[in-house]
C-alpha positions in Angstrom: -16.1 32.4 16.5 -19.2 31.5 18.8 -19.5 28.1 20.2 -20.0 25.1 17.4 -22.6 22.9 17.8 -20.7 19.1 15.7 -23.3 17.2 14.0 -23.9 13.8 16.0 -22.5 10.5 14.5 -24.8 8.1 13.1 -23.4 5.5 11.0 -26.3 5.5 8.2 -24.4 4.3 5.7 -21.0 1.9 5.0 -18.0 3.7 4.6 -16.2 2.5 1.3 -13.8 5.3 1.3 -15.0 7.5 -0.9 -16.6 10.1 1.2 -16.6 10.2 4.9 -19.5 8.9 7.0 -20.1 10.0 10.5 -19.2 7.5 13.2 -16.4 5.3 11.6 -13.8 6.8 13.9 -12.6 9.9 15.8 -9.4 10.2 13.9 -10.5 10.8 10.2 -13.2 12.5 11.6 -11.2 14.8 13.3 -9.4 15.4 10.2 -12.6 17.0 8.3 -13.8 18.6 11.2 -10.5 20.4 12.1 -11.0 21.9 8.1 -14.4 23.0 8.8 -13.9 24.3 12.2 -10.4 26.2 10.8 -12.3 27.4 7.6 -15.4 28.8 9.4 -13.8 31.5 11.3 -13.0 32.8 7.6 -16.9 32.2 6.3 -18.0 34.3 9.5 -20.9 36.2 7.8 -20.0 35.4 4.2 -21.9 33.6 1.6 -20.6 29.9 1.0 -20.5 27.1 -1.2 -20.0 24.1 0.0 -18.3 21.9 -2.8 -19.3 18.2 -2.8 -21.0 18.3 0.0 -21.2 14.8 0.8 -24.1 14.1 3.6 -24.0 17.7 4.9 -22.3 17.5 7.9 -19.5 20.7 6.6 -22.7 22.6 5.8 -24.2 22.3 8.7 -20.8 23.3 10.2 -20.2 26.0 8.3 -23.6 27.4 8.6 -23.4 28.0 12.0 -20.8 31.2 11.3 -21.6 32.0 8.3 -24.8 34.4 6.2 -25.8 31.5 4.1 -24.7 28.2 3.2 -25.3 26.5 -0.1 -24.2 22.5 0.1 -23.7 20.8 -3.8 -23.4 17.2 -4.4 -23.0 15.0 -7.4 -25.6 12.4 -5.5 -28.8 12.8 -5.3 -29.9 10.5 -2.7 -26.8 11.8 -0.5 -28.6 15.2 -0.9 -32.1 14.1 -0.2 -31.0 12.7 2.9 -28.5 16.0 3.6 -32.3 17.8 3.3 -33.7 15.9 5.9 -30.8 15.7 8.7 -29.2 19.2 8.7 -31.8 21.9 8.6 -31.4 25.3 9.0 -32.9 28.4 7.9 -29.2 29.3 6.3 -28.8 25.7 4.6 -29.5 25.0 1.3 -28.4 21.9 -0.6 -28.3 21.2 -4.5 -27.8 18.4 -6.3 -25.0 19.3 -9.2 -21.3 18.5 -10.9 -18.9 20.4 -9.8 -17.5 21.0 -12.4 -21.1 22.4 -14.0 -22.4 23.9 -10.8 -26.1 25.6 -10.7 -25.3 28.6 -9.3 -25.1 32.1 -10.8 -21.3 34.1 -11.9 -20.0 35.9 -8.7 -22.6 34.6 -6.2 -20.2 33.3 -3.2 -18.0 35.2 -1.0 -16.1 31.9 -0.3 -16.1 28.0 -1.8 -15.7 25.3 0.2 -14.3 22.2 -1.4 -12.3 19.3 0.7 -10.8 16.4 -0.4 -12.5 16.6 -3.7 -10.3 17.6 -6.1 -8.1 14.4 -6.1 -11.5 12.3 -7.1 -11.7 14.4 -10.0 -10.2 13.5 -13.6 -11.1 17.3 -15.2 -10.0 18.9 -12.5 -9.1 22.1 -14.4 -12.8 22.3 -14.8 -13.5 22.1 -11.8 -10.8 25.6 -10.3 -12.5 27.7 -13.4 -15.8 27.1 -12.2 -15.0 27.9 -8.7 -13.8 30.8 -10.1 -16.6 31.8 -12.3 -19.1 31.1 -8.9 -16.9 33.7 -6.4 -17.0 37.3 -6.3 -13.9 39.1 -7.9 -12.6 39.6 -4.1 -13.9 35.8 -3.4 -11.8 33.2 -1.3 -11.7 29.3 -2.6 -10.8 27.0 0.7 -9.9 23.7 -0.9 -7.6 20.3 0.6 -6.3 17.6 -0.9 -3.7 14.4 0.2 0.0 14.9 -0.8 0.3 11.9 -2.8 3.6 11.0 -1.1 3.1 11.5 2.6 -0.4 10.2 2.3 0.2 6.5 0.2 3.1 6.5 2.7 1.1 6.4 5.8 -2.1 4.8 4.3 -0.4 1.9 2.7 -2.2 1.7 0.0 -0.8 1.7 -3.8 -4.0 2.7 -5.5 -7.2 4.3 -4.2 -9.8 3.4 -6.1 -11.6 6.5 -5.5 -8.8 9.0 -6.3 -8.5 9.8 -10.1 -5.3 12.0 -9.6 -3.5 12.7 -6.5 -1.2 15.9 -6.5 2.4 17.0 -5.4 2.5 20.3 -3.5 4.7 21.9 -6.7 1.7 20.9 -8.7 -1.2 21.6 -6.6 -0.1 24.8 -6.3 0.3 25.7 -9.9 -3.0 24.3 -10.9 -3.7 27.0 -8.0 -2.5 29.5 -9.5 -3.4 29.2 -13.2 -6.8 31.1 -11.6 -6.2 32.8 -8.5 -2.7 35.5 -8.4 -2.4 34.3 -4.4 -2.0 30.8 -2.8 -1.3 30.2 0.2 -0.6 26.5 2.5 -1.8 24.8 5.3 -0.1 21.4 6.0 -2.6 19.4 8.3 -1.1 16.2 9.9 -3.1 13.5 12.3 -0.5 12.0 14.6 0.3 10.9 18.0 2.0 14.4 19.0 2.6 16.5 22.1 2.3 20.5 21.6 3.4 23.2 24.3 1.9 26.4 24.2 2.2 29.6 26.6 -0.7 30.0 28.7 -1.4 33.9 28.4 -2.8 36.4 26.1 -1.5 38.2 23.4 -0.5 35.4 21.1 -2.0 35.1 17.8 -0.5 32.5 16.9 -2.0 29.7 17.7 -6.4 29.0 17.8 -7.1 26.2 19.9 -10.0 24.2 18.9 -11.3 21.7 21.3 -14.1 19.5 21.3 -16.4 18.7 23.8 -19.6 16.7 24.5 -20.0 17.8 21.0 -19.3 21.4 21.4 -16.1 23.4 19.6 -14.5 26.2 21.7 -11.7 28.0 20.6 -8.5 29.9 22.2 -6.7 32.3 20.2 -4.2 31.9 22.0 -3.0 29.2 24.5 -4.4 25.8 25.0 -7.8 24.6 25.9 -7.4 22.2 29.2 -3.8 21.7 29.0 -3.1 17.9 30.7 0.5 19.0 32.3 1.5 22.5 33.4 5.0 23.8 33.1 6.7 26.4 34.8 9.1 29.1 34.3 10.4 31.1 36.9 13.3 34.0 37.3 13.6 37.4 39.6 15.1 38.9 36.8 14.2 38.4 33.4 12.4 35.4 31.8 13.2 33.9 28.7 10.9 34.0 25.6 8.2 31.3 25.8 7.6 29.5 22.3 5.0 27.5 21.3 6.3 23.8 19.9 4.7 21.0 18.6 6.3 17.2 18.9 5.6 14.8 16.6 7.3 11.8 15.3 7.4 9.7 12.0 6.8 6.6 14.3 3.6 8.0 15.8 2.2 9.3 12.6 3.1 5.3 11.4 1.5 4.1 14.2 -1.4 6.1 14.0 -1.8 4.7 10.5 -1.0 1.5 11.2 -4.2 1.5 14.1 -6.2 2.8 11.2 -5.1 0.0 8.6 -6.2 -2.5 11.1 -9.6 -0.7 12.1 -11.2 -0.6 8.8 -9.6 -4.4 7.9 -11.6 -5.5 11.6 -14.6 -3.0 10.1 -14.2 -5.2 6.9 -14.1 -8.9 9.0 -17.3 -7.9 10.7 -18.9 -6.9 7.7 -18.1 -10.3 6.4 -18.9 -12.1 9.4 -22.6 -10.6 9.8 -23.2 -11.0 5.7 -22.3 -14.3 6.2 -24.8 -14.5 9.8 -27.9 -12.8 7.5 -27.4 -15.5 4.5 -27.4 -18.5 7.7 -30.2 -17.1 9.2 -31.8 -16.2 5.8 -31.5 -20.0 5.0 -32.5 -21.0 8.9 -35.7 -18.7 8.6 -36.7 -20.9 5.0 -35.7 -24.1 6.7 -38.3 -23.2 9.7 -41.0 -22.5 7.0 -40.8 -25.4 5.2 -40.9 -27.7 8.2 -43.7 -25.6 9.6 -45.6 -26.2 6.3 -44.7 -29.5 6.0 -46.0 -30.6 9.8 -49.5 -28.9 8.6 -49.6 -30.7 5.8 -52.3 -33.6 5.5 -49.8 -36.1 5.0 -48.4 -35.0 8.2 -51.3 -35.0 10.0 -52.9 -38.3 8.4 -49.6 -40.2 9.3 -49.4 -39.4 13.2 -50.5 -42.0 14.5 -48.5 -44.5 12.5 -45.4 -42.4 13.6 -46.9 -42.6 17.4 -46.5 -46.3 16.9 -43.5 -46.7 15.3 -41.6 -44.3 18.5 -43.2 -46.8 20.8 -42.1 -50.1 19.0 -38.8 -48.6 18.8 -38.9 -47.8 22.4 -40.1 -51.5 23.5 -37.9 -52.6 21.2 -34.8 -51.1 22.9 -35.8 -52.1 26.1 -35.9 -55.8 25.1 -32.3 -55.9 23.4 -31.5 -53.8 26.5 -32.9 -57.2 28.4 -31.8 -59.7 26.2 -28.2 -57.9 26.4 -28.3 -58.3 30.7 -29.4 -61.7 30.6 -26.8 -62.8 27.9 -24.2 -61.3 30.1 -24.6 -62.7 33.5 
């Protein structure tokens, strides 16, 4: 895999939790980007679909490995704007159901399709007609939450967005009711540690890393390790395993920080609604008293107003004299 250019967040639109938009944090967006990054060493030179498609981002990911890239989405405005932010001569996008997709039988090497299938209430539908869209040999890439693990760790009873979430038993039976072969991935976002050996000849393990918006990958080892850790014999050394440390606690925690983002994201929301409507209402305020001081009345009545600030004013000063003189 050559170097991968991520698309540059720009929050453009509110994230309501139905699809992800760019720039409302590094840790869910680190979850689809991992998928993309993972699944474009596989799309290396093939021809992909891209499976609700969202705002393009995947596409444009994908695209960067692979032949050609075809991005579908139920939304029509999200696929207008898709059109105008991720161009390249590789990238198409379509505007389609995908469970009625306008593409031809057999046309893609691979289909793309993550976290779609759990927002979906014909979702049957939807796995025949990846199948009918891949090649006989094709490849369907697909993710979904593990409804236990994930309303776990999310905290939330009921996603308003997700029509049916699956087991792993049952994801992988709906699976298999069109393809003979499935295999897993878990993915997991956590607070974690991971040790790896530092040399070649492990295939193992592919390192992804981002940088200043750049993905490189190690097939084996890790990308700018933050600790180094020795092992040393003059006779034999012991087999050096890769391990990854995690915890239930930090993957609470982890979702815990995220609960509490999006309900501060939801406060300020409500906060600068409510500072529009005031300065809506300020703004109408400022234009009727400016067209109320050009008015004729307004302008006809000065002087009698002049007068009135000064008798007020002389007549302050006298009570203020009469108030002295009383007193001493």
């Amino acid at each position: 895999m050559n170097k991968i250019k991520l698309p540059t967040p720009t929050r453009q639109h509110e994230f309501t939790g139905e699809r992800l938009v760019l720039g409302v944090g590094l840790d869910i967006e680190h979850e689809h980007y991992h998928r993309y990054v993972w699944a474009a060493d596989m799309c290396a030179g093939k021809t992909v679909l891209d499976v609700a498609s969202g705002d393009g981002y995947g596409s444009y990911i994908l695209s960067q490995c692979a032949a050609s890239v075809c991005g579908c989405e139920i939304n029509e405005s999200v696929v207008l704007a898709a059109r105008e932010k991720y161009v390249a001569d590789n990238l198409s996008y379509y505007c389609g159901d995908c469970k009625s997709t306008p593409f031809d039988d057999a046309q893609f090497d691979i289909v793309v399709s993550f976290e779609t299938i759990e927002h979906i209430h014909e979702y049957e539908a939807f796995v025949r007609e990846v199948r009918r869209v891949l090649k006989p040999e094709g490849v369907f890439i697909c993710s979904t939450p593990e409804t236990h693990e994930f309303r776990a760790l999310s905290q939330v009873e009921d996603n308003e967005f997700h029509v049916h979430e699956f087991e792993k038993e049952e994801f992988v039976a709906l699976l298999q009711g069109e393809f003979n072969l499935v295999g897993l991935v878990g993915q997991s976002f956590a607070a974690s540690s991971m040790m790896w050996p530092l040399r070649s000849g492990l295939e193992s393990l592919r390192h992804y890393h981002a940088q200043d918006g750049v993905v490189s990958q190690s097939d084996s080892g890790l990308i700018q390790p933050t600790f180094l850790v020795a092992v040393a014999s003059n006779w034999n050394l012991p087999p050096l395993y890769g391990s990854y440390f995690s915890s239930q606690e930090s993957k609470r925690i982890v979702s815990e920080l995220l609960i509490e983002k999006f309900s501060l994201l939801d406060e300020k929301a409500r906060r600068d609604e409510q500072l529009d409507v005031a300065q809506h209402e300020l703004n109408i305020a400022r234009s009727r008293i400016a067209g109320f001081e050009n008015s004729f009345s307004w302008r006809i009545t000065a002087p009698v107003r002049a007068l009135s600030a000064r008798f007020s004013s002389v007549s302050a000063f006298v009570k203020n004299m009469l108030m002295s003189g009383s007193s001493s």
